[in-house]
N, C-alpha and C positions, 0 to 999 in steps of 0.2 A: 619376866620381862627382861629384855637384854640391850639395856639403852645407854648409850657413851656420856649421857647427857642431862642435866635435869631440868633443861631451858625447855620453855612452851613451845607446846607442837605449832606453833601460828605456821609457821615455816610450810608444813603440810598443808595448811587450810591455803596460804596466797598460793601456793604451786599446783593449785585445783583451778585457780580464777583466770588465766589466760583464753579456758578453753568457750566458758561462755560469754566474756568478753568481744574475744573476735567477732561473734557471731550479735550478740546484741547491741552495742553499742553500733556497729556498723549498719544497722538498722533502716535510720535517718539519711544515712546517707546515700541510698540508694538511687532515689529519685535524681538526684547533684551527679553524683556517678554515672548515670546513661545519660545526662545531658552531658559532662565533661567529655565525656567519651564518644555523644553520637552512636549507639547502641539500644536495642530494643528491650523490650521489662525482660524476654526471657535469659538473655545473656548478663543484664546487670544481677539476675540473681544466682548466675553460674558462680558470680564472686562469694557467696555465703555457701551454694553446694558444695564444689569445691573445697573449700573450707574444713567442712564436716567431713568430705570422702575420706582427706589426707588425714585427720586427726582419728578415723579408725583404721585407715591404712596403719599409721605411725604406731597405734595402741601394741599394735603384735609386731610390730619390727624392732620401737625400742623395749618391747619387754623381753626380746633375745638379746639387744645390745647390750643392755644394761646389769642383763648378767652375765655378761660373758666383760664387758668392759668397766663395769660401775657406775654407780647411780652418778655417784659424784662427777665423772666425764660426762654422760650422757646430760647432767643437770645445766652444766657449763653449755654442751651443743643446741641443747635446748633452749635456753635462751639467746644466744645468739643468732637462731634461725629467727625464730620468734622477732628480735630489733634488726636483722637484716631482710626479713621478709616486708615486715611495715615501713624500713628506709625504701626497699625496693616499689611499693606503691606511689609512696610520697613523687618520686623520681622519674619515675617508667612513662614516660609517653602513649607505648602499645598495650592496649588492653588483654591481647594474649600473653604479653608478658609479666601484666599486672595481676592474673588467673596463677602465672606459674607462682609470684613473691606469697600472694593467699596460700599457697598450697605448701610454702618455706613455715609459713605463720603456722597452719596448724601441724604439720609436723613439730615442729617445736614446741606448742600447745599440748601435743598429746606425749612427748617425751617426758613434759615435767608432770601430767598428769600420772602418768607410770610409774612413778620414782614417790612421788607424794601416796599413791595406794599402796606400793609393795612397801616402802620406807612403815607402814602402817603395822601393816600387817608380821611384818619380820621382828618388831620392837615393842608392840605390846597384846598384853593378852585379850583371848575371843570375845569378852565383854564391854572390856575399855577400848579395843580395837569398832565395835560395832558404834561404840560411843562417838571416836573420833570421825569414822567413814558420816557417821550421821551430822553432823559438825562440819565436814567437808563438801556434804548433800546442802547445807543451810546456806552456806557461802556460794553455791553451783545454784542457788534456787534465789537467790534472794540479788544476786545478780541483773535477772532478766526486769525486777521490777522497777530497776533504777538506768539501767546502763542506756536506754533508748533515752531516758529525760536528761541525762549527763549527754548526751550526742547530739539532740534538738539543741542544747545548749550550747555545745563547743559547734554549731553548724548557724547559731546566729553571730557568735564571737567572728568566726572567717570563714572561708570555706571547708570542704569535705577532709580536704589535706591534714586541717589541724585535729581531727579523728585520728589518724596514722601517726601523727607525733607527737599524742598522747600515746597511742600501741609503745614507739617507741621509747616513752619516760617512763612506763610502768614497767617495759620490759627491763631495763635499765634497773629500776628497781627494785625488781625480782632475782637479778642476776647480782646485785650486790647482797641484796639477803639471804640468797642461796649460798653466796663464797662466806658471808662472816657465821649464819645461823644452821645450818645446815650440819650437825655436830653427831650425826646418829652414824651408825657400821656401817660399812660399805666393804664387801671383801666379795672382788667379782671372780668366778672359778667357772675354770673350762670344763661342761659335762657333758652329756650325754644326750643332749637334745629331743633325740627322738624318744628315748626312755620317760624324758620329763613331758612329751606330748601324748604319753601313754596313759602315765599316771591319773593328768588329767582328765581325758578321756575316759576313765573307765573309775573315775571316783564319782559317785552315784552324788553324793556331797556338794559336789563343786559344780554338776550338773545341774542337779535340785535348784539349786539358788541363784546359778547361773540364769537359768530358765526364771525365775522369778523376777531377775532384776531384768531381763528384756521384757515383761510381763507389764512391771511397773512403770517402766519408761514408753512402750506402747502403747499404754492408757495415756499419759502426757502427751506426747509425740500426736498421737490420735485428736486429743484436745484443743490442742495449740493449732491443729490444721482446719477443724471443723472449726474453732472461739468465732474469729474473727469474720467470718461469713455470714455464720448463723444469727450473730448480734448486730453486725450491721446492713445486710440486706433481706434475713428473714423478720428480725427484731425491729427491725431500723430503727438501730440506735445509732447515736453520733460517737468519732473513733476516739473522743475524749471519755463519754462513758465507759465505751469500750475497753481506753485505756484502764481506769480506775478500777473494773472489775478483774481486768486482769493482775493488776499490782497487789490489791487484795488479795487475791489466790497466791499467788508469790510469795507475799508477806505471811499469808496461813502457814506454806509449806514451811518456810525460814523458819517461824515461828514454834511449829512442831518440830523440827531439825532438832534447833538448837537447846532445846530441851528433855531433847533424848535421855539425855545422862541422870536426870533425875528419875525416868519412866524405866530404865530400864536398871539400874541399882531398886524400884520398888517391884520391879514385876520379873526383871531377867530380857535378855533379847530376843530368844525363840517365841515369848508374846508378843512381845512387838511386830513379830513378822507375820503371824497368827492375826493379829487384830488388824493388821493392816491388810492383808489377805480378806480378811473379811470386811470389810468397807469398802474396798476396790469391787469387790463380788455387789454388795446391799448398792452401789452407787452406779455401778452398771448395768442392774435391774431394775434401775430405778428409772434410770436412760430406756432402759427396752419397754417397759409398760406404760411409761407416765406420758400425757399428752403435755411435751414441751413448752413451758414460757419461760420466759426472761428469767423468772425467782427459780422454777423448778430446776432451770439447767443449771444454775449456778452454786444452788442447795446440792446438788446430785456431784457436781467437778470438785466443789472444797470436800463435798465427803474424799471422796474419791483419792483428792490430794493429800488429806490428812491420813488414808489409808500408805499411800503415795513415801510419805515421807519417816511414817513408824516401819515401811517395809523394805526399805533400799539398804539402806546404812548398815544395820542386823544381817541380811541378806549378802553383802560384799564381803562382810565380818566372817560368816559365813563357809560361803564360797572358798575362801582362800586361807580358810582355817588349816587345813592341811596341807598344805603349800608355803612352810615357812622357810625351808632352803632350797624354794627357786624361786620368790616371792614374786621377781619383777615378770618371769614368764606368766606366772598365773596369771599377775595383773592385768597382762596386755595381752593373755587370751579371752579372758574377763571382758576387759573393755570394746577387743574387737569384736565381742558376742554382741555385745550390750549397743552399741555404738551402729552394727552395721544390721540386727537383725531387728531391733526396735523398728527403723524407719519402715524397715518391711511390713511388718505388722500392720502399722499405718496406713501405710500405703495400698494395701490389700483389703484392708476395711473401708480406704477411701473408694476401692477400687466396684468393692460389692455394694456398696448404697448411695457414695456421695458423700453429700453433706446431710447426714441422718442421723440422728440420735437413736432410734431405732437399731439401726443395724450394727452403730458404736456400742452399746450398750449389748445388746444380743450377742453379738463375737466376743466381747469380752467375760460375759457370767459366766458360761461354761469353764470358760478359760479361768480363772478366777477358781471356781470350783475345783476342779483337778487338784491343781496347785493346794492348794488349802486341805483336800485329801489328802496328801502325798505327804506333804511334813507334819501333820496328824500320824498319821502311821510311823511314819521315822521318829517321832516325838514318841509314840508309844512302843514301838523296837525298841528304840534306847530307854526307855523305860524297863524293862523286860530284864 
């Protein structure tokens, strides 16, 4: 381990939380948003797509800037898009120009995501590294289940604005705990670019896992699109249940996160990915056969999640195991894999059945399977 420092990693964990903030907390105010603005449902949610495009656009741009100019500049730019993006909401009149300050936000969102996974992976080793990724996954998960009830709130206090001027006091300080806490290497060096897009490209390793963690997140991504539909206009349930079961599921994944470090000091990480691989599989065949209700979908998604959250962290750990001197490029090819090829997933599954459990569950076992092949036989290669 090669660390300047012996203060807690927290530092890593807040510099993960910009990216599902933006997105969750802004939530609530959606509805207040197309009325302020006179604007229709599909343009007030251009302001959350938006959002997401820039923060994988961002994943591969600052993961060349940052090694080429360091984490620690990059960490600093990072946050000042970040509180210059959400002053630029708070202010902006024009809604086109309100679309570009979102698009300042998640770049700067995905800058300090970049710097918090390479910062990981360059200063501690493949075990305690898959520990803390999973630790930064608990914080990225446990987000979604609070940040909409923190936004209903600050949206009965005043209006939508005072959302944005929260953005801007966290950002604030994040940008102070990044200057005083932020204590790990930083030595940015001019390489070879293309060489290091080679490397990765053709490390079976960083592919594997790569491919696992869009894997993982397109079972979520998949879930998150069908939840809400299927509970309340198949199920008809009211969007308070709705809420609650989803907090729950949240709260599981947090829950399994943050306990990684005991599961994986008694069993090692490559089980975890194993076991999580395998629940993602048992919980989307469960989706393909079982005739759906309320208990069965929701037995079949916390599997799913718990597979979900043993398979990420280990998986990034992973990935950018052999990428410890160009950490922040892997990261932000990592991320922009993960980030831009999940939604597709999604999207495609949405695109062949709908709103189906069936067909959610179908696309993913195979899939699921492969996968679970694949580092079975690397697991017994390297055994060999």
């Amino acid at each position: 381990m090669n660390i300047l420092t012996k203060s807690s990693p927290f530092i890593l964990y807040l510099l993960v939380t910009p990216s599902p903030l933006g997105i969750d907390l802004h939530l609530p105010a959606l509805i207040d948003i197309k009325q302020y603005f006179n604007i229709d449902n599909s343009l007030a949610q251009l302001s959350i797509l938006v959002f997401v495009f820039s923060m994988g656009i961002g994943e591969l741009l600052f993961g060349f800037l940052s090694e080429y100019f360091g984490k620690r500049k990059m960490g600093y730019l990072g946050s000042w898009l970040f509180i210059l993006g959400s002053i630029g909401v708070i202010l902006i009149k024009n809604y086109d120009v309100v679309l570009l300050c979102r698009i300042l936000q998640g770049l700067g969102a995905s800058a300090l995501s970049v710097i918090a996974y390479a910062t990981v992976n360059e200063n501690y080793q493949e075990e305690e590294a898959a520990i803390i990724f999973s630790t930064q996954s608990g914080f990225l998960n446990i987000i979604p289940a609070v940040a909409p009830v923190i936004g209903a709130m600050l949206l009965t206090i005043w209006s939508w604005q005072l959302i944005f001027i929260f953005f801007v006091i966290y950002g604030v300080m994040i940008l102070w705990q990044f200057h005083t806490q932020f204590n790990y290497q930083d030595n940015p060096v001019k390489r070879n670019y293309m060489d290091i897009m080679k490397k990765l490209m053709f490390d079976r390793q960083f592919i594997l896992f790569s491919l696992i963690c869009v894997y993982c997140l397109g079972f979520i991504m998949t879930y998150l699109n069908i939840a809400p539909i299927l509970m309340m206009d198949t199920f008809g349930t009211t969007i308070f249940t709705f809420s609650v079961c989803f907090g729950v599921n949240a709260a599981v994944i947090s829950i399994v996160s943050f306990s990684l470090k005991k599961i994986i000091d008694k069993v090692g990480a490559m089980k975890c990915v194993l076991a999580g691989l395998l629940l993602l599989s048992f919980a989307s065949f469960g989706l393909f056969i079982t005739t759906i209700n309320i208990i069965t979908f929701w037995a079949f998604i916390i599997l799913g999640s718990i597979g979900f959250a043993l398979a990420l962290g280990p998986s990034i750990a992973f990935a950018l195991a052999n990428h410890q001197n160009h950490s922040s490029i892997a990261s932000g090819v990592l991320g922009f894999c993960y980030m831009s090829f999940s939604p597709i997933l999604a999207f495609f599954v949405l695109s062949l059945g709908g709103i189906n459990t069936t067909t959610f569950g179908g696309f993913f076992t195979p899939l699921g399977i492969i996968l679970l092949g694949f580092v079975l036989y690397k697991q017994r290669k390297t055994a060999l």
